[in-house]
ZAKE-147453 format. One record per residue (C-alpha): x, y, z; residue in three letters. Coordinates in steps of 0.25 Angstrom, whole numbers, plus 2048, in hexadecimal, padded with zeros to 3 digits. Example, Ala and Ser with C-alpha at 12.3 -4.5 7.8 and 13.67 -1.06 7.14 Angstrom:
! ZAKE-147453
8317EE81FALA
8377FC81DSER
//
This chain:
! ZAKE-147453
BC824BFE2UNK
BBA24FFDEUNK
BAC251FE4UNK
B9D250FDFUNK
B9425CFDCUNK
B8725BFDEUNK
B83254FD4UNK
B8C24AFD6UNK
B9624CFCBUNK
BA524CFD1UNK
BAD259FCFUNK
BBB25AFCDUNK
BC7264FCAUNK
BCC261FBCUNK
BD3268FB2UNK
BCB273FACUNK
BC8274F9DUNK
BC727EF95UNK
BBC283F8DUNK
BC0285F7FUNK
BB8286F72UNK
BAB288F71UNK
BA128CF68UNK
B9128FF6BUNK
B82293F66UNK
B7C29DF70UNK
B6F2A2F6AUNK
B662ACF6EUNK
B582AAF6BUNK
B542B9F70UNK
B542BEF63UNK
B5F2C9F5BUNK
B612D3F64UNK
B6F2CEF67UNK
B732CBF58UNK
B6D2DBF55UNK
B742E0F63UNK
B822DCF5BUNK
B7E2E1F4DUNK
B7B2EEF55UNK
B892EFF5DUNK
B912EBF51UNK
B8A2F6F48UNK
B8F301F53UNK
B9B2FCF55UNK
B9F2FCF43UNK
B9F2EBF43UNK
BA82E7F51UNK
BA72ECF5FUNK
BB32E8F68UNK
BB32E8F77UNK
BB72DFF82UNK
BB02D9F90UNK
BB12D3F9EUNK
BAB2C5F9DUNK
BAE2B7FA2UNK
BB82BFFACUNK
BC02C3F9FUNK
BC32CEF95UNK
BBE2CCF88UNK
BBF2D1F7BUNK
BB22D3F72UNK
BAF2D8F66UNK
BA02D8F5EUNK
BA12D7F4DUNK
B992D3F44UNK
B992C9F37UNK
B902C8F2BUNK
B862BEF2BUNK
B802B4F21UNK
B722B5F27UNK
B692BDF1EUNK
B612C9F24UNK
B522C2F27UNK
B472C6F1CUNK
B402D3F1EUNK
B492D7F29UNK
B442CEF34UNK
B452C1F3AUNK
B3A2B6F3AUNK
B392BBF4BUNK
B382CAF45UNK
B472CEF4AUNK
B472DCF40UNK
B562DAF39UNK
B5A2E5F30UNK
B662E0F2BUNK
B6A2DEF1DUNK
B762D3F21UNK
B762CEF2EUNK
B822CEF36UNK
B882C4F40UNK
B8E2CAF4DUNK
B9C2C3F56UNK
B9E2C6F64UNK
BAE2C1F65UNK
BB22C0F74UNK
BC12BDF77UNK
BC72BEF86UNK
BD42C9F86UNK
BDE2BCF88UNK
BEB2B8F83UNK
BE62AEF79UNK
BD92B4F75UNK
BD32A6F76UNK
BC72A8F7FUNK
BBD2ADF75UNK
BAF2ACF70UNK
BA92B2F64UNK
B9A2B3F65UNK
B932B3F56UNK
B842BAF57UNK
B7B2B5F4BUNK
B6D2B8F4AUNK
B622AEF49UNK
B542AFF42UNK
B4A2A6F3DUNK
B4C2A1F2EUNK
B592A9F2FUNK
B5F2A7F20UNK
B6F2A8F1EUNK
B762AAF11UNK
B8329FF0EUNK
B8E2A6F08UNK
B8A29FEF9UNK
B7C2A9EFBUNK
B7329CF00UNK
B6A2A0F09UNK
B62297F12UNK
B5C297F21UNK
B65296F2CUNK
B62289F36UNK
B6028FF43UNK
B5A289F50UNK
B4A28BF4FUNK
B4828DF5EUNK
B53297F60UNK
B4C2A2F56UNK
B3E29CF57UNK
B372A6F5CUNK
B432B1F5EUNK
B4F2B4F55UNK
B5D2B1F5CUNK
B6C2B4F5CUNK
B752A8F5CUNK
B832AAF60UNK
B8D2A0F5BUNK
B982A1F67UNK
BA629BF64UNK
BB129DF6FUNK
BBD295F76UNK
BC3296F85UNK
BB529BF8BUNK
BAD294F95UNK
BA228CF8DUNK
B98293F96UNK
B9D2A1F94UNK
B9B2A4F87UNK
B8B2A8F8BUNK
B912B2F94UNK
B9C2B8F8BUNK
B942BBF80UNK
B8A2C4F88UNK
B972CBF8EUNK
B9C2CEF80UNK
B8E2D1F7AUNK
B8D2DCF85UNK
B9C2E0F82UNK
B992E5F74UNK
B8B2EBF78UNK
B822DFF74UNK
B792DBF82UNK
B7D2CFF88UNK
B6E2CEF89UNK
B6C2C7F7DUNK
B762BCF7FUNK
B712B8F8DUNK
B712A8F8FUNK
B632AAF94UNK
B5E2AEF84UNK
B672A2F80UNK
B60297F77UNK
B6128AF78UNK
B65286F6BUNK
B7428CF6FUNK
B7D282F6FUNK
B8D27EF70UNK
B9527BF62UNK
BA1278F67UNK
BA7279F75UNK
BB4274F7AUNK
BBE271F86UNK
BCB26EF87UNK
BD926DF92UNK
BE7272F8DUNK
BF1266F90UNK
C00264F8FUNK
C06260F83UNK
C0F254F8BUNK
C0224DF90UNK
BF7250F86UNK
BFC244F7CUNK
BF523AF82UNK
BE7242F7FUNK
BEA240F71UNK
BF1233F70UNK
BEF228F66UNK
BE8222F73UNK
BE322EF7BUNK
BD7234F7CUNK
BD323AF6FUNK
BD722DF66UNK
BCE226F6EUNK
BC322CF6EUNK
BC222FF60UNK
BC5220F5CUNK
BBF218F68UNK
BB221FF68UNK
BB1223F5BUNK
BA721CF50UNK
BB1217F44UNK
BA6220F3BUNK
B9B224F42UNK
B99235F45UNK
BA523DF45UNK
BB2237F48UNK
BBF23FF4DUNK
BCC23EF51UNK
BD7247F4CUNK
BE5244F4EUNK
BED250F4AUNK
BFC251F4EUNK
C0025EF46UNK
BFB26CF46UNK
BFA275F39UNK
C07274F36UNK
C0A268F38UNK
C11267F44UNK
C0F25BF4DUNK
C0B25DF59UNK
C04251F60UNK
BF6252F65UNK
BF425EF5CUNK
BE625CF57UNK
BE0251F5EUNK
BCF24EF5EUNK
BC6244F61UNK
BB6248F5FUNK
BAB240F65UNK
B9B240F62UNK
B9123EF6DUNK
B9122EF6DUNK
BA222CF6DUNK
BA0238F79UNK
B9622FF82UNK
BA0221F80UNK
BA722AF88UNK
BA0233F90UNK
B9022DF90UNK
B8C239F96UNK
B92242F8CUNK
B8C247F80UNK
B94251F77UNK
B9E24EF6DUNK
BA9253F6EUNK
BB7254F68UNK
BC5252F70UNK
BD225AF6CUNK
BDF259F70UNK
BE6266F67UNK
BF2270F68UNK
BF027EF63UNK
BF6282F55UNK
C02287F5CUNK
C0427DF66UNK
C1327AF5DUNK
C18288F5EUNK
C15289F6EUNK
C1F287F7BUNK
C1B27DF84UNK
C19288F8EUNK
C0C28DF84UNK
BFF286F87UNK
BFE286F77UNK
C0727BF76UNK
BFE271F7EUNK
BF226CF77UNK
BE426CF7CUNK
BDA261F81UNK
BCC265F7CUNK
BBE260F7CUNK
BB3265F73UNK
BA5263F72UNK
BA1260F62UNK
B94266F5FUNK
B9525FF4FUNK
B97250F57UNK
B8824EF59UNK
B7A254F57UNK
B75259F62UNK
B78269F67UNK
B7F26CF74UNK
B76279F78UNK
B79283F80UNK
B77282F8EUNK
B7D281F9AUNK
B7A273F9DUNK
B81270F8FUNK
B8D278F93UNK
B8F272F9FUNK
B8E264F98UNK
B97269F8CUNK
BA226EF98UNK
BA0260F9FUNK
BA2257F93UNK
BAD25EF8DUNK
BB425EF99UNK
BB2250F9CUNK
BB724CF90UNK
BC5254F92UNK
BC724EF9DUNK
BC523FF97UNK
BCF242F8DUNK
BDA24BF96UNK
BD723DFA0UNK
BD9233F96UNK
BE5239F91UNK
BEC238F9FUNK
BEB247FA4UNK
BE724BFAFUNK
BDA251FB0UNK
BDE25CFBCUNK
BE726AFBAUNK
BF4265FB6UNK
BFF26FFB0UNK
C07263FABUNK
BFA260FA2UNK
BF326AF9FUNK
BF5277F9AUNK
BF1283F9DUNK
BEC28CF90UNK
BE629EF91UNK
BDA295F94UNK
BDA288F99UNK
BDF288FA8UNK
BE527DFAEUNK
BDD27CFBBUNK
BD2272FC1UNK
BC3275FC0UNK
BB826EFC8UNK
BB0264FBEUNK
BA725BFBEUNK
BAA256FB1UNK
BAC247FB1UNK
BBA241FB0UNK
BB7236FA6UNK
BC1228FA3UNK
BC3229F95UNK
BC921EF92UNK
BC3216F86UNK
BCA209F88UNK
BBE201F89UNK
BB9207F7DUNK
BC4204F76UNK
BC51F5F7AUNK
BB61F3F79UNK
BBA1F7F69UNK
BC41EEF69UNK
BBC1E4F6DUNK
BB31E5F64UNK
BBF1E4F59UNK
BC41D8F5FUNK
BBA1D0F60UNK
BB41D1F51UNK
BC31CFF4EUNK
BC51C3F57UNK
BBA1BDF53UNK
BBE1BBF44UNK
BB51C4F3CUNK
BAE1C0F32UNK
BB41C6F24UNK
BA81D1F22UNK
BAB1D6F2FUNK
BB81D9F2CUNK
BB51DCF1EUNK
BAC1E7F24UNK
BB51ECF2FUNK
BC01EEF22UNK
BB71F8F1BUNK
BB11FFF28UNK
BC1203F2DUNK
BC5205F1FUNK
BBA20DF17UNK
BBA21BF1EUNK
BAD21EF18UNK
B9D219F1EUNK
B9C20DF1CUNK
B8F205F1AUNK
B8B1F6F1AUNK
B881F7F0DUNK
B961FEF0BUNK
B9D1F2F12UNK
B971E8F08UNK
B9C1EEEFDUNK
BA91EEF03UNK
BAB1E0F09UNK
BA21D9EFEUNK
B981D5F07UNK
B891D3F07UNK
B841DDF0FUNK
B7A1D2F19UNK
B8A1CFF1BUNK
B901DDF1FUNK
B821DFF27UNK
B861D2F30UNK
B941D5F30UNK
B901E3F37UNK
B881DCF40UNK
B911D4F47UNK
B9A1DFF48UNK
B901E8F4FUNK
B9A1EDF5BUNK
BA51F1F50UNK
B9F1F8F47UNK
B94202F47UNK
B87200F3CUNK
B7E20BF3CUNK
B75214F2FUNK
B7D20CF26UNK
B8A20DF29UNK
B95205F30UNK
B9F20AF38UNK
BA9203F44UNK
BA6207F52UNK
BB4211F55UNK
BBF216F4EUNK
BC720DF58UNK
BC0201F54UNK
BC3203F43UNK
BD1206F48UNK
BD01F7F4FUNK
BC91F1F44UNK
BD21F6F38UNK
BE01F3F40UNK
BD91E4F42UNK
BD61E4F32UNK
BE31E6F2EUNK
BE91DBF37UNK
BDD1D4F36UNK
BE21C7F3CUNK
BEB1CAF47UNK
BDF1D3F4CUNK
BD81C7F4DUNK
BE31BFF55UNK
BE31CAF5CUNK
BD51CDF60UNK
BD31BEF62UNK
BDD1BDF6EUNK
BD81CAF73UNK
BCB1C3F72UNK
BD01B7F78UNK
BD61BDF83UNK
BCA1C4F88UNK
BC31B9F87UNK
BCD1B2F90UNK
BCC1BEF9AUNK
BBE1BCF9AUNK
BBE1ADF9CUNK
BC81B1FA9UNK
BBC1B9FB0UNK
BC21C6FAAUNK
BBB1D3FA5UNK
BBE1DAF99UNK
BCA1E3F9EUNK
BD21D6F99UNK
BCD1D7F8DUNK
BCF1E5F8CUNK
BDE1E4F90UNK
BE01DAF86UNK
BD91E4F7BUNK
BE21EFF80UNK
BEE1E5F7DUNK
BE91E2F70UNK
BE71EFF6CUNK
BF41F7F6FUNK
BFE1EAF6DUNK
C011E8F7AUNK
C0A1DDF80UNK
C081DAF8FUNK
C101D1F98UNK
C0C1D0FA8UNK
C151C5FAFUNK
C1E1C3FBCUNK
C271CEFB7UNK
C1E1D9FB6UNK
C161DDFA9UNK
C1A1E2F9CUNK
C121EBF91UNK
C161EAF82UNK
C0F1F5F7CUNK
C171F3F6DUNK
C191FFF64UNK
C1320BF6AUNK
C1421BF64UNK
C15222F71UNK
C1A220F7FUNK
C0A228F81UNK
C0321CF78UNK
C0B215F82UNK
C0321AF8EUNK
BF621AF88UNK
BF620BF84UNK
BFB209F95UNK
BF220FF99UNK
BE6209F93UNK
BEC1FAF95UNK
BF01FFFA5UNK
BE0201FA4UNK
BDB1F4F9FUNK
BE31EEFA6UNK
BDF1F2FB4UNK
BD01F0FAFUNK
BD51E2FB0UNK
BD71E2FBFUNK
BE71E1FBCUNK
BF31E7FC6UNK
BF51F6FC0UNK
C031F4FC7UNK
C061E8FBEUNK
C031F2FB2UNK
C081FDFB5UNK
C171F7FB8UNK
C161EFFABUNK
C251F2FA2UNK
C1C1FAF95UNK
C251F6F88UNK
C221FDF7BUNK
C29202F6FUNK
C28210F6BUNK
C2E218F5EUNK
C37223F65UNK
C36232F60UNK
C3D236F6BUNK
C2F23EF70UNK
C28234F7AUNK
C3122FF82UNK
C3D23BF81UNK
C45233F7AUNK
C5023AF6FUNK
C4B238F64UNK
C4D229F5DUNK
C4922BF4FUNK
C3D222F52UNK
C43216F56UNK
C3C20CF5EUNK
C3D20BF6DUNK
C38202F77UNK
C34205F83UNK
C31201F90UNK
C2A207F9EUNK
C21203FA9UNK
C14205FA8UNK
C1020FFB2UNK
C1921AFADUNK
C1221AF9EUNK
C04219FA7UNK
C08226FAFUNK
//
């Protein structure tokens, strides 16, 4: 059950994530009293000073050191804002904070640099040059930035704990107050993540969970950055599956999902190192769900305010939600899904985060669709000249690029382009499809060129029919779904049968149920009729999915009703 605040946005008790890495700016525009404070304290102290402190309801451990620097001393002994520095080598000062734990994970380290006006800085070659630094932030005042990176810490803590551990090694908390904060601090990289057990997480990174979909439905077949990582061994090469899975999303793939979202952001599903080595019984062995804003996906700055913590909070968890719903896990405490670690806890918070449907589907069909009818059509030979090249040359491609390659005029390739306008994008001189998904459609159609055709043709036929019968696309789309994944279907007087054909696992299986069960009660058809249907398909044993012995990889063909695979 949930209820409105008074806002109106609907409050719920949901699983709580857990606040991971995170790495920050904050930068003190009050000039280098704080950056001297540490040079002093570290000087008395013969280069450390170790101690430890009460914050955040916790003991930590905290330690002021020093590093050397390759900012150079400003000329005459005084910055441009007339700060007097007597140094000959400027040092750079750490504040390293770690909570007295078992693990020792919960930890920030706090690096505090000073900031001048045409500050100069020597690479390790002896080149010397000015050092880019925000104008506004040492205008009219020099500045200390400190470069926070830490994990397992409430994103909005990390204010508070460094004035506590400043003060702990005699530095005044008053020179790191948020009040002095500038506006150009900003976040670099924060993330979010749920520890979930190793016998439900597959479907999160299956060949048609979550990740894979993301990264190949949404994604441009060249345009920006394009990831997906599909790792199923660890450092030694050990198979673990799921061990290193990623899907990342800049700001335009994020709003097809969410519109109202508007950080990129990079989804994980991963084991620790040692998840091999571990009893079941250790949280180790179960891999992590995680969310994580991408700061190098896009060109704006996330700064650092409360408003923009809040939203960073919000659309992390939001996301990790979508995927933990779409991969079929509940969304509420559950020892039977969820694990917990030192610092995730399995418990409910209130949220108001949105619960959002991720399903893609009509994404995916509306690709599709646009496949098959340029396929079903009978393209013309510079079309499919052109799509030849653009799924086979890894490289940009240009117009003038695809003359060359197909031998064509280039008025030619230009009007062949043009009529494929909603399958490939053309834009600053380079051609690209619209998704991964798509290329992958395209170049399986390429290489059986004319069944594709037949094939498309009936699809097209059919929803054609569908329409002429006063139906609306869900008919279409359920044909698509049949086309796509092979599937046989037969509804008569003795009940309805499902050939689904070769499949790799009894969870491919699942996955593909559930999608048809979707379509097809978009149709307005009996979800009884469907969910009784007798499911055939055929499957190479290795003795794991269905705990069989093992059978050397034979073939076996299988046979159950519907609604135990749509559980």
């Amino acid at each position: 059950m949930s209820v409105e605040n008074e806002d109106g946005d609907e409050i719920r008790r949901l699983i709580k994530p857990q606040d991971h890495e995170f790495t920050a700016n904050l930068n003190y525009d009050r000039g280098l009293d704080a950056w001297l404070a540490c040079d002093s304290v570290v000087k008395q102290h013969d280069g450390s000073y170790e101690t430890e402190t009460n914050a955040l309801g916790e003991t930590w451990d905290v330690t002021l050191y020093y590093q050397d620097s390759s900012i150079l001393p400003p000329r005459d002994g005084r910055t441009p804002n007339g700060t007097e520095i007597a140094h000959e080598q400027i040092r750079e000062f750490r504040i390293r904070v770690e909570a007295q734990d078992e693990l020792g994970e919960k930890k920030a380290n706090y690096h505090i640099r000073p900031r001048w006006r045409k500050m100069r800085v020597e690479t390790d070659e002896g080149d010397r040059h000015e050092l880019s630094i925000p104008q506004t932030l040492v205008d009219e005042h020099d500045a200390v930035n400190v470069r926070v990176s830490g994990s397992n810490i409430d994103f909005c803590d990390y204010g508070d704990l460094l004035m506590c551990a400043a003060s702990a090694v005699d530095v005044s908390a008053h020179h790191f107050r948020e009040l002095y904060r500038h506006e150009t601090s900003n976040v670099q990289d924060a993330a979010k993540y749920a520890r979930v057990h190793e016998d439900v997480s597959g479907p999160v990174h299956a060949r048609t969970g979550p990740l894979v979909s993301l990264a190949h439905v949404l994604e441009n077949d060249r345009e920006g950055y394009r990831k997906l990582v599909q790792n199923d061994s660890n450092e030694r090469g050990r198979q673990l599956a799921g061990y290193y899975h990623t899907a990342t999303l800049g700001p335009q793939r994020v709003r097809e999902v969410f519109p109202d979202h508007q950080l990129p952001i990079e989804a994980k599903h991963y084991y620790a190192r040692e998840a091999h080595s571990r009893p079941d019984s250790d949280p180790l062995s179960h891999p992590k769900v995680e969310v994580a804003y991408q700061t190098s996906r896009w060109d704006d700055t996330l700064h650092l305010t409360d408003e923009n913590l809040a939203e960073l909070d919000e659309e992390l968890t939001e996301w990790l939600y979508a995927i933990l719903a779409d991969a079929g896990l509940d969304l509420r405490a559950n020892e039977n899904v969820y694990v917990e670690d030192e610092y995730f806890s399995v418990e409910n918070a209130t949220t108001t985060a949105s619960v959002v449907d991720l399903d893609l589907t009509e994404v995916r069909h509306e690709q599709e669709s646009v496949v098959y009818k340029h396929l079903a059509g009978g393209m013309a030979p510079t079309d499919q000249e052109c799509l030849g090249v653009l799924v086979s040359d890894g490289g940009a491609v240009s117009p003038q690029d695809l003359a060359e390659s197909t031998g064509r005029h280039e008025d030619t390739v230009y009007n062949s382009l043009a009529r494929m306008n909603d399958l490939v994008t053309h834009t600053y001189g380079e051609v690209s499809l619209k998704s991964t998904y798509t290329s992958e459609l395209v170049a399986d159609a390429l290489d059986q060129a004319q069944q594709a055709v037949d094939t498309a043709a009936k699809t097209a036929a059919d929803a054609v029919h569908a329409s002429k019968r006063g139906l609306d696309n869900a008919t279409s789309a359920f044909v698509a779904w049949c086309e796509r994944y092979g599937v046989n279907y037969n509804d008569n007087d003795n009940g309805m049968t499902i050939d689904l054909g070769r499949v790799d696992s009894v969870q491919e299986v699942r996955n593909i149920l559930r999608s048809g069960f979707d379509r097809w009660c978009r149709m307005g058809r009996d979800a009884i009729t469907f969910k009784s249907a007798k499911v055939e398909w055929e499957h190479k044993d290795d003795g794991k999915d269905l705990n069989y012995l093992s059978s050397s990889g034979t073939v076996r063909y299988h046979s159950q009703r519907a609604f135990t695979l749509l559980k």
